[in-house]
C-alpha positions as CSV (number, residue, x, y, z in Angstrom):
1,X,0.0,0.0,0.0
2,X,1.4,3.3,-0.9
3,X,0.4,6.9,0.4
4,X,0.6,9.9,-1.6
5,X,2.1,13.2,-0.3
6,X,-1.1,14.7,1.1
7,X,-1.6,11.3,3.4
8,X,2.3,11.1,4.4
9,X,1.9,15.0,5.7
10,X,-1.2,14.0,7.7
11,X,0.6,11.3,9.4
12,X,3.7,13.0,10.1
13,X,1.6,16.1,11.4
14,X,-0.3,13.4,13.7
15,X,3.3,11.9,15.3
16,X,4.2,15.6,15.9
17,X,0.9,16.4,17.5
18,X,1.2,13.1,19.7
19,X,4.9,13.5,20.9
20,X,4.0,17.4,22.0
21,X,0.7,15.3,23.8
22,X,3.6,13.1,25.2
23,X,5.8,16.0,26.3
24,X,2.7,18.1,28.2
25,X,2.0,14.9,29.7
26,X,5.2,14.4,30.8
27,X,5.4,17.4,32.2
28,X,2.4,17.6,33.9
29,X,3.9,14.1,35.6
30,X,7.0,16.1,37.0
31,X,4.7,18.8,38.3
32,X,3.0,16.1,40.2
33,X,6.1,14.7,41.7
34,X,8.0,17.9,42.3
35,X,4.7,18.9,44.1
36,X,4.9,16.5,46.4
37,X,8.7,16.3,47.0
38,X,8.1,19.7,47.9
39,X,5.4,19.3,50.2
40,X,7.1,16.2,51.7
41,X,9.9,18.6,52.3
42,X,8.0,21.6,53.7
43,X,6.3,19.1,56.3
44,X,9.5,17.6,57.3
45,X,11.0,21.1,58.0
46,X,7.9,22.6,59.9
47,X,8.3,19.2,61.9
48,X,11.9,20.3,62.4
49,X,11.2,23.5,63.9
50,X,7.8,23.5,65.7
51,X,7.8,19.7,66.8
52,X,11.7,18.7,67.0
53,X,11.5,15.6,69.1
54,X,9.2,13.9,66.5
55,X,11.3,15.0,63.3
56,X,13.0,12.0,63.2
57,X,10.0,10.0,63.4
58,X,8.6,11.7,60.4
59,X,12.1,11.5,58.4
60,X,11.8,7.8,59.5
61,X,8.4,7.7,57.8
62,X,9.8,9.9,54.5
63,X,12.7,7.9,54.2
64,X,11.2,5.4,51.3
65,X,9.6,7.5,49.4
66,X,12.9,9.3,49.4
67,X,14.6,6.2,48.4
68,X,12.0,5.7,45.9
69,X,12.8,9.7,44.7
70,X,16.3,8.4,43.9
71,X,15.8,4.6,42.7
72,X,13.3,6.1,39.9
73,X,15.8,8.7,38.9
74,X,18.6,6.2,38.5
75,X,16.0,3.7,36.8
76,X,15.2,6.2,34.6
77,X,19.1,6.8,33.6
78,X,19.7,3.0,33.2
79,X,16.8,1.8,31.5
80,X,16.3,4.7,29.6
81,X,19.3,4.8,27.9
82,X,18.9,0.9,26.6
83,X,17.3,1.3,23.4
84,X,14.9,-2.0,22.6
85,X,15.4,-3.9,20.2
86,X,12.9,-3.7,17.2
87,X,13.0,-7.8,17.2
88,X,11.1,-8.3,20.4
């Protein structure tokens, strides 16, 4: 099956429409998380100044989610970088 010019610009205007989708989704994503990291952080330092004793309890309760902050970042730099192959 062959496309002619007008059909191969439609499609090629539809994968640029979809990756800009992609990228505002994306991005929406890292709003999300920086939200929270931010929040998580605000908490812990309210914790540290008006509640001190329990600061460490909350840290203690923080902890894996900042784990998980950094394991998804370095997941993200590992896997991303391994292209698939096309055969799979």
């Amino acid at each position: 099956m062959q496309f002619d010019t007008p059909q191969r610009n439609a499609v090629a205007m539809l994968f640029l429409k979809l990756r800009d989708h992609q990228n505002t989704a994306a991005e929406v994503l890292w709003g999300v998380w920086l939200a929270l990291g931010g929040f998580a952080y605000v908490i812990l330092s309210f914790m540290g100044e008006l509640l001190p004793r329990y600061q460490g309890k909350v840290f203690t309760y923080a902890q894996p989610a900042f784990l998980g902050e950094v394991a998804i970042m370095l997941w993200l730099v590992i896997k991303g970088a391994q292209p698939r192959s096309l055969r799979s």
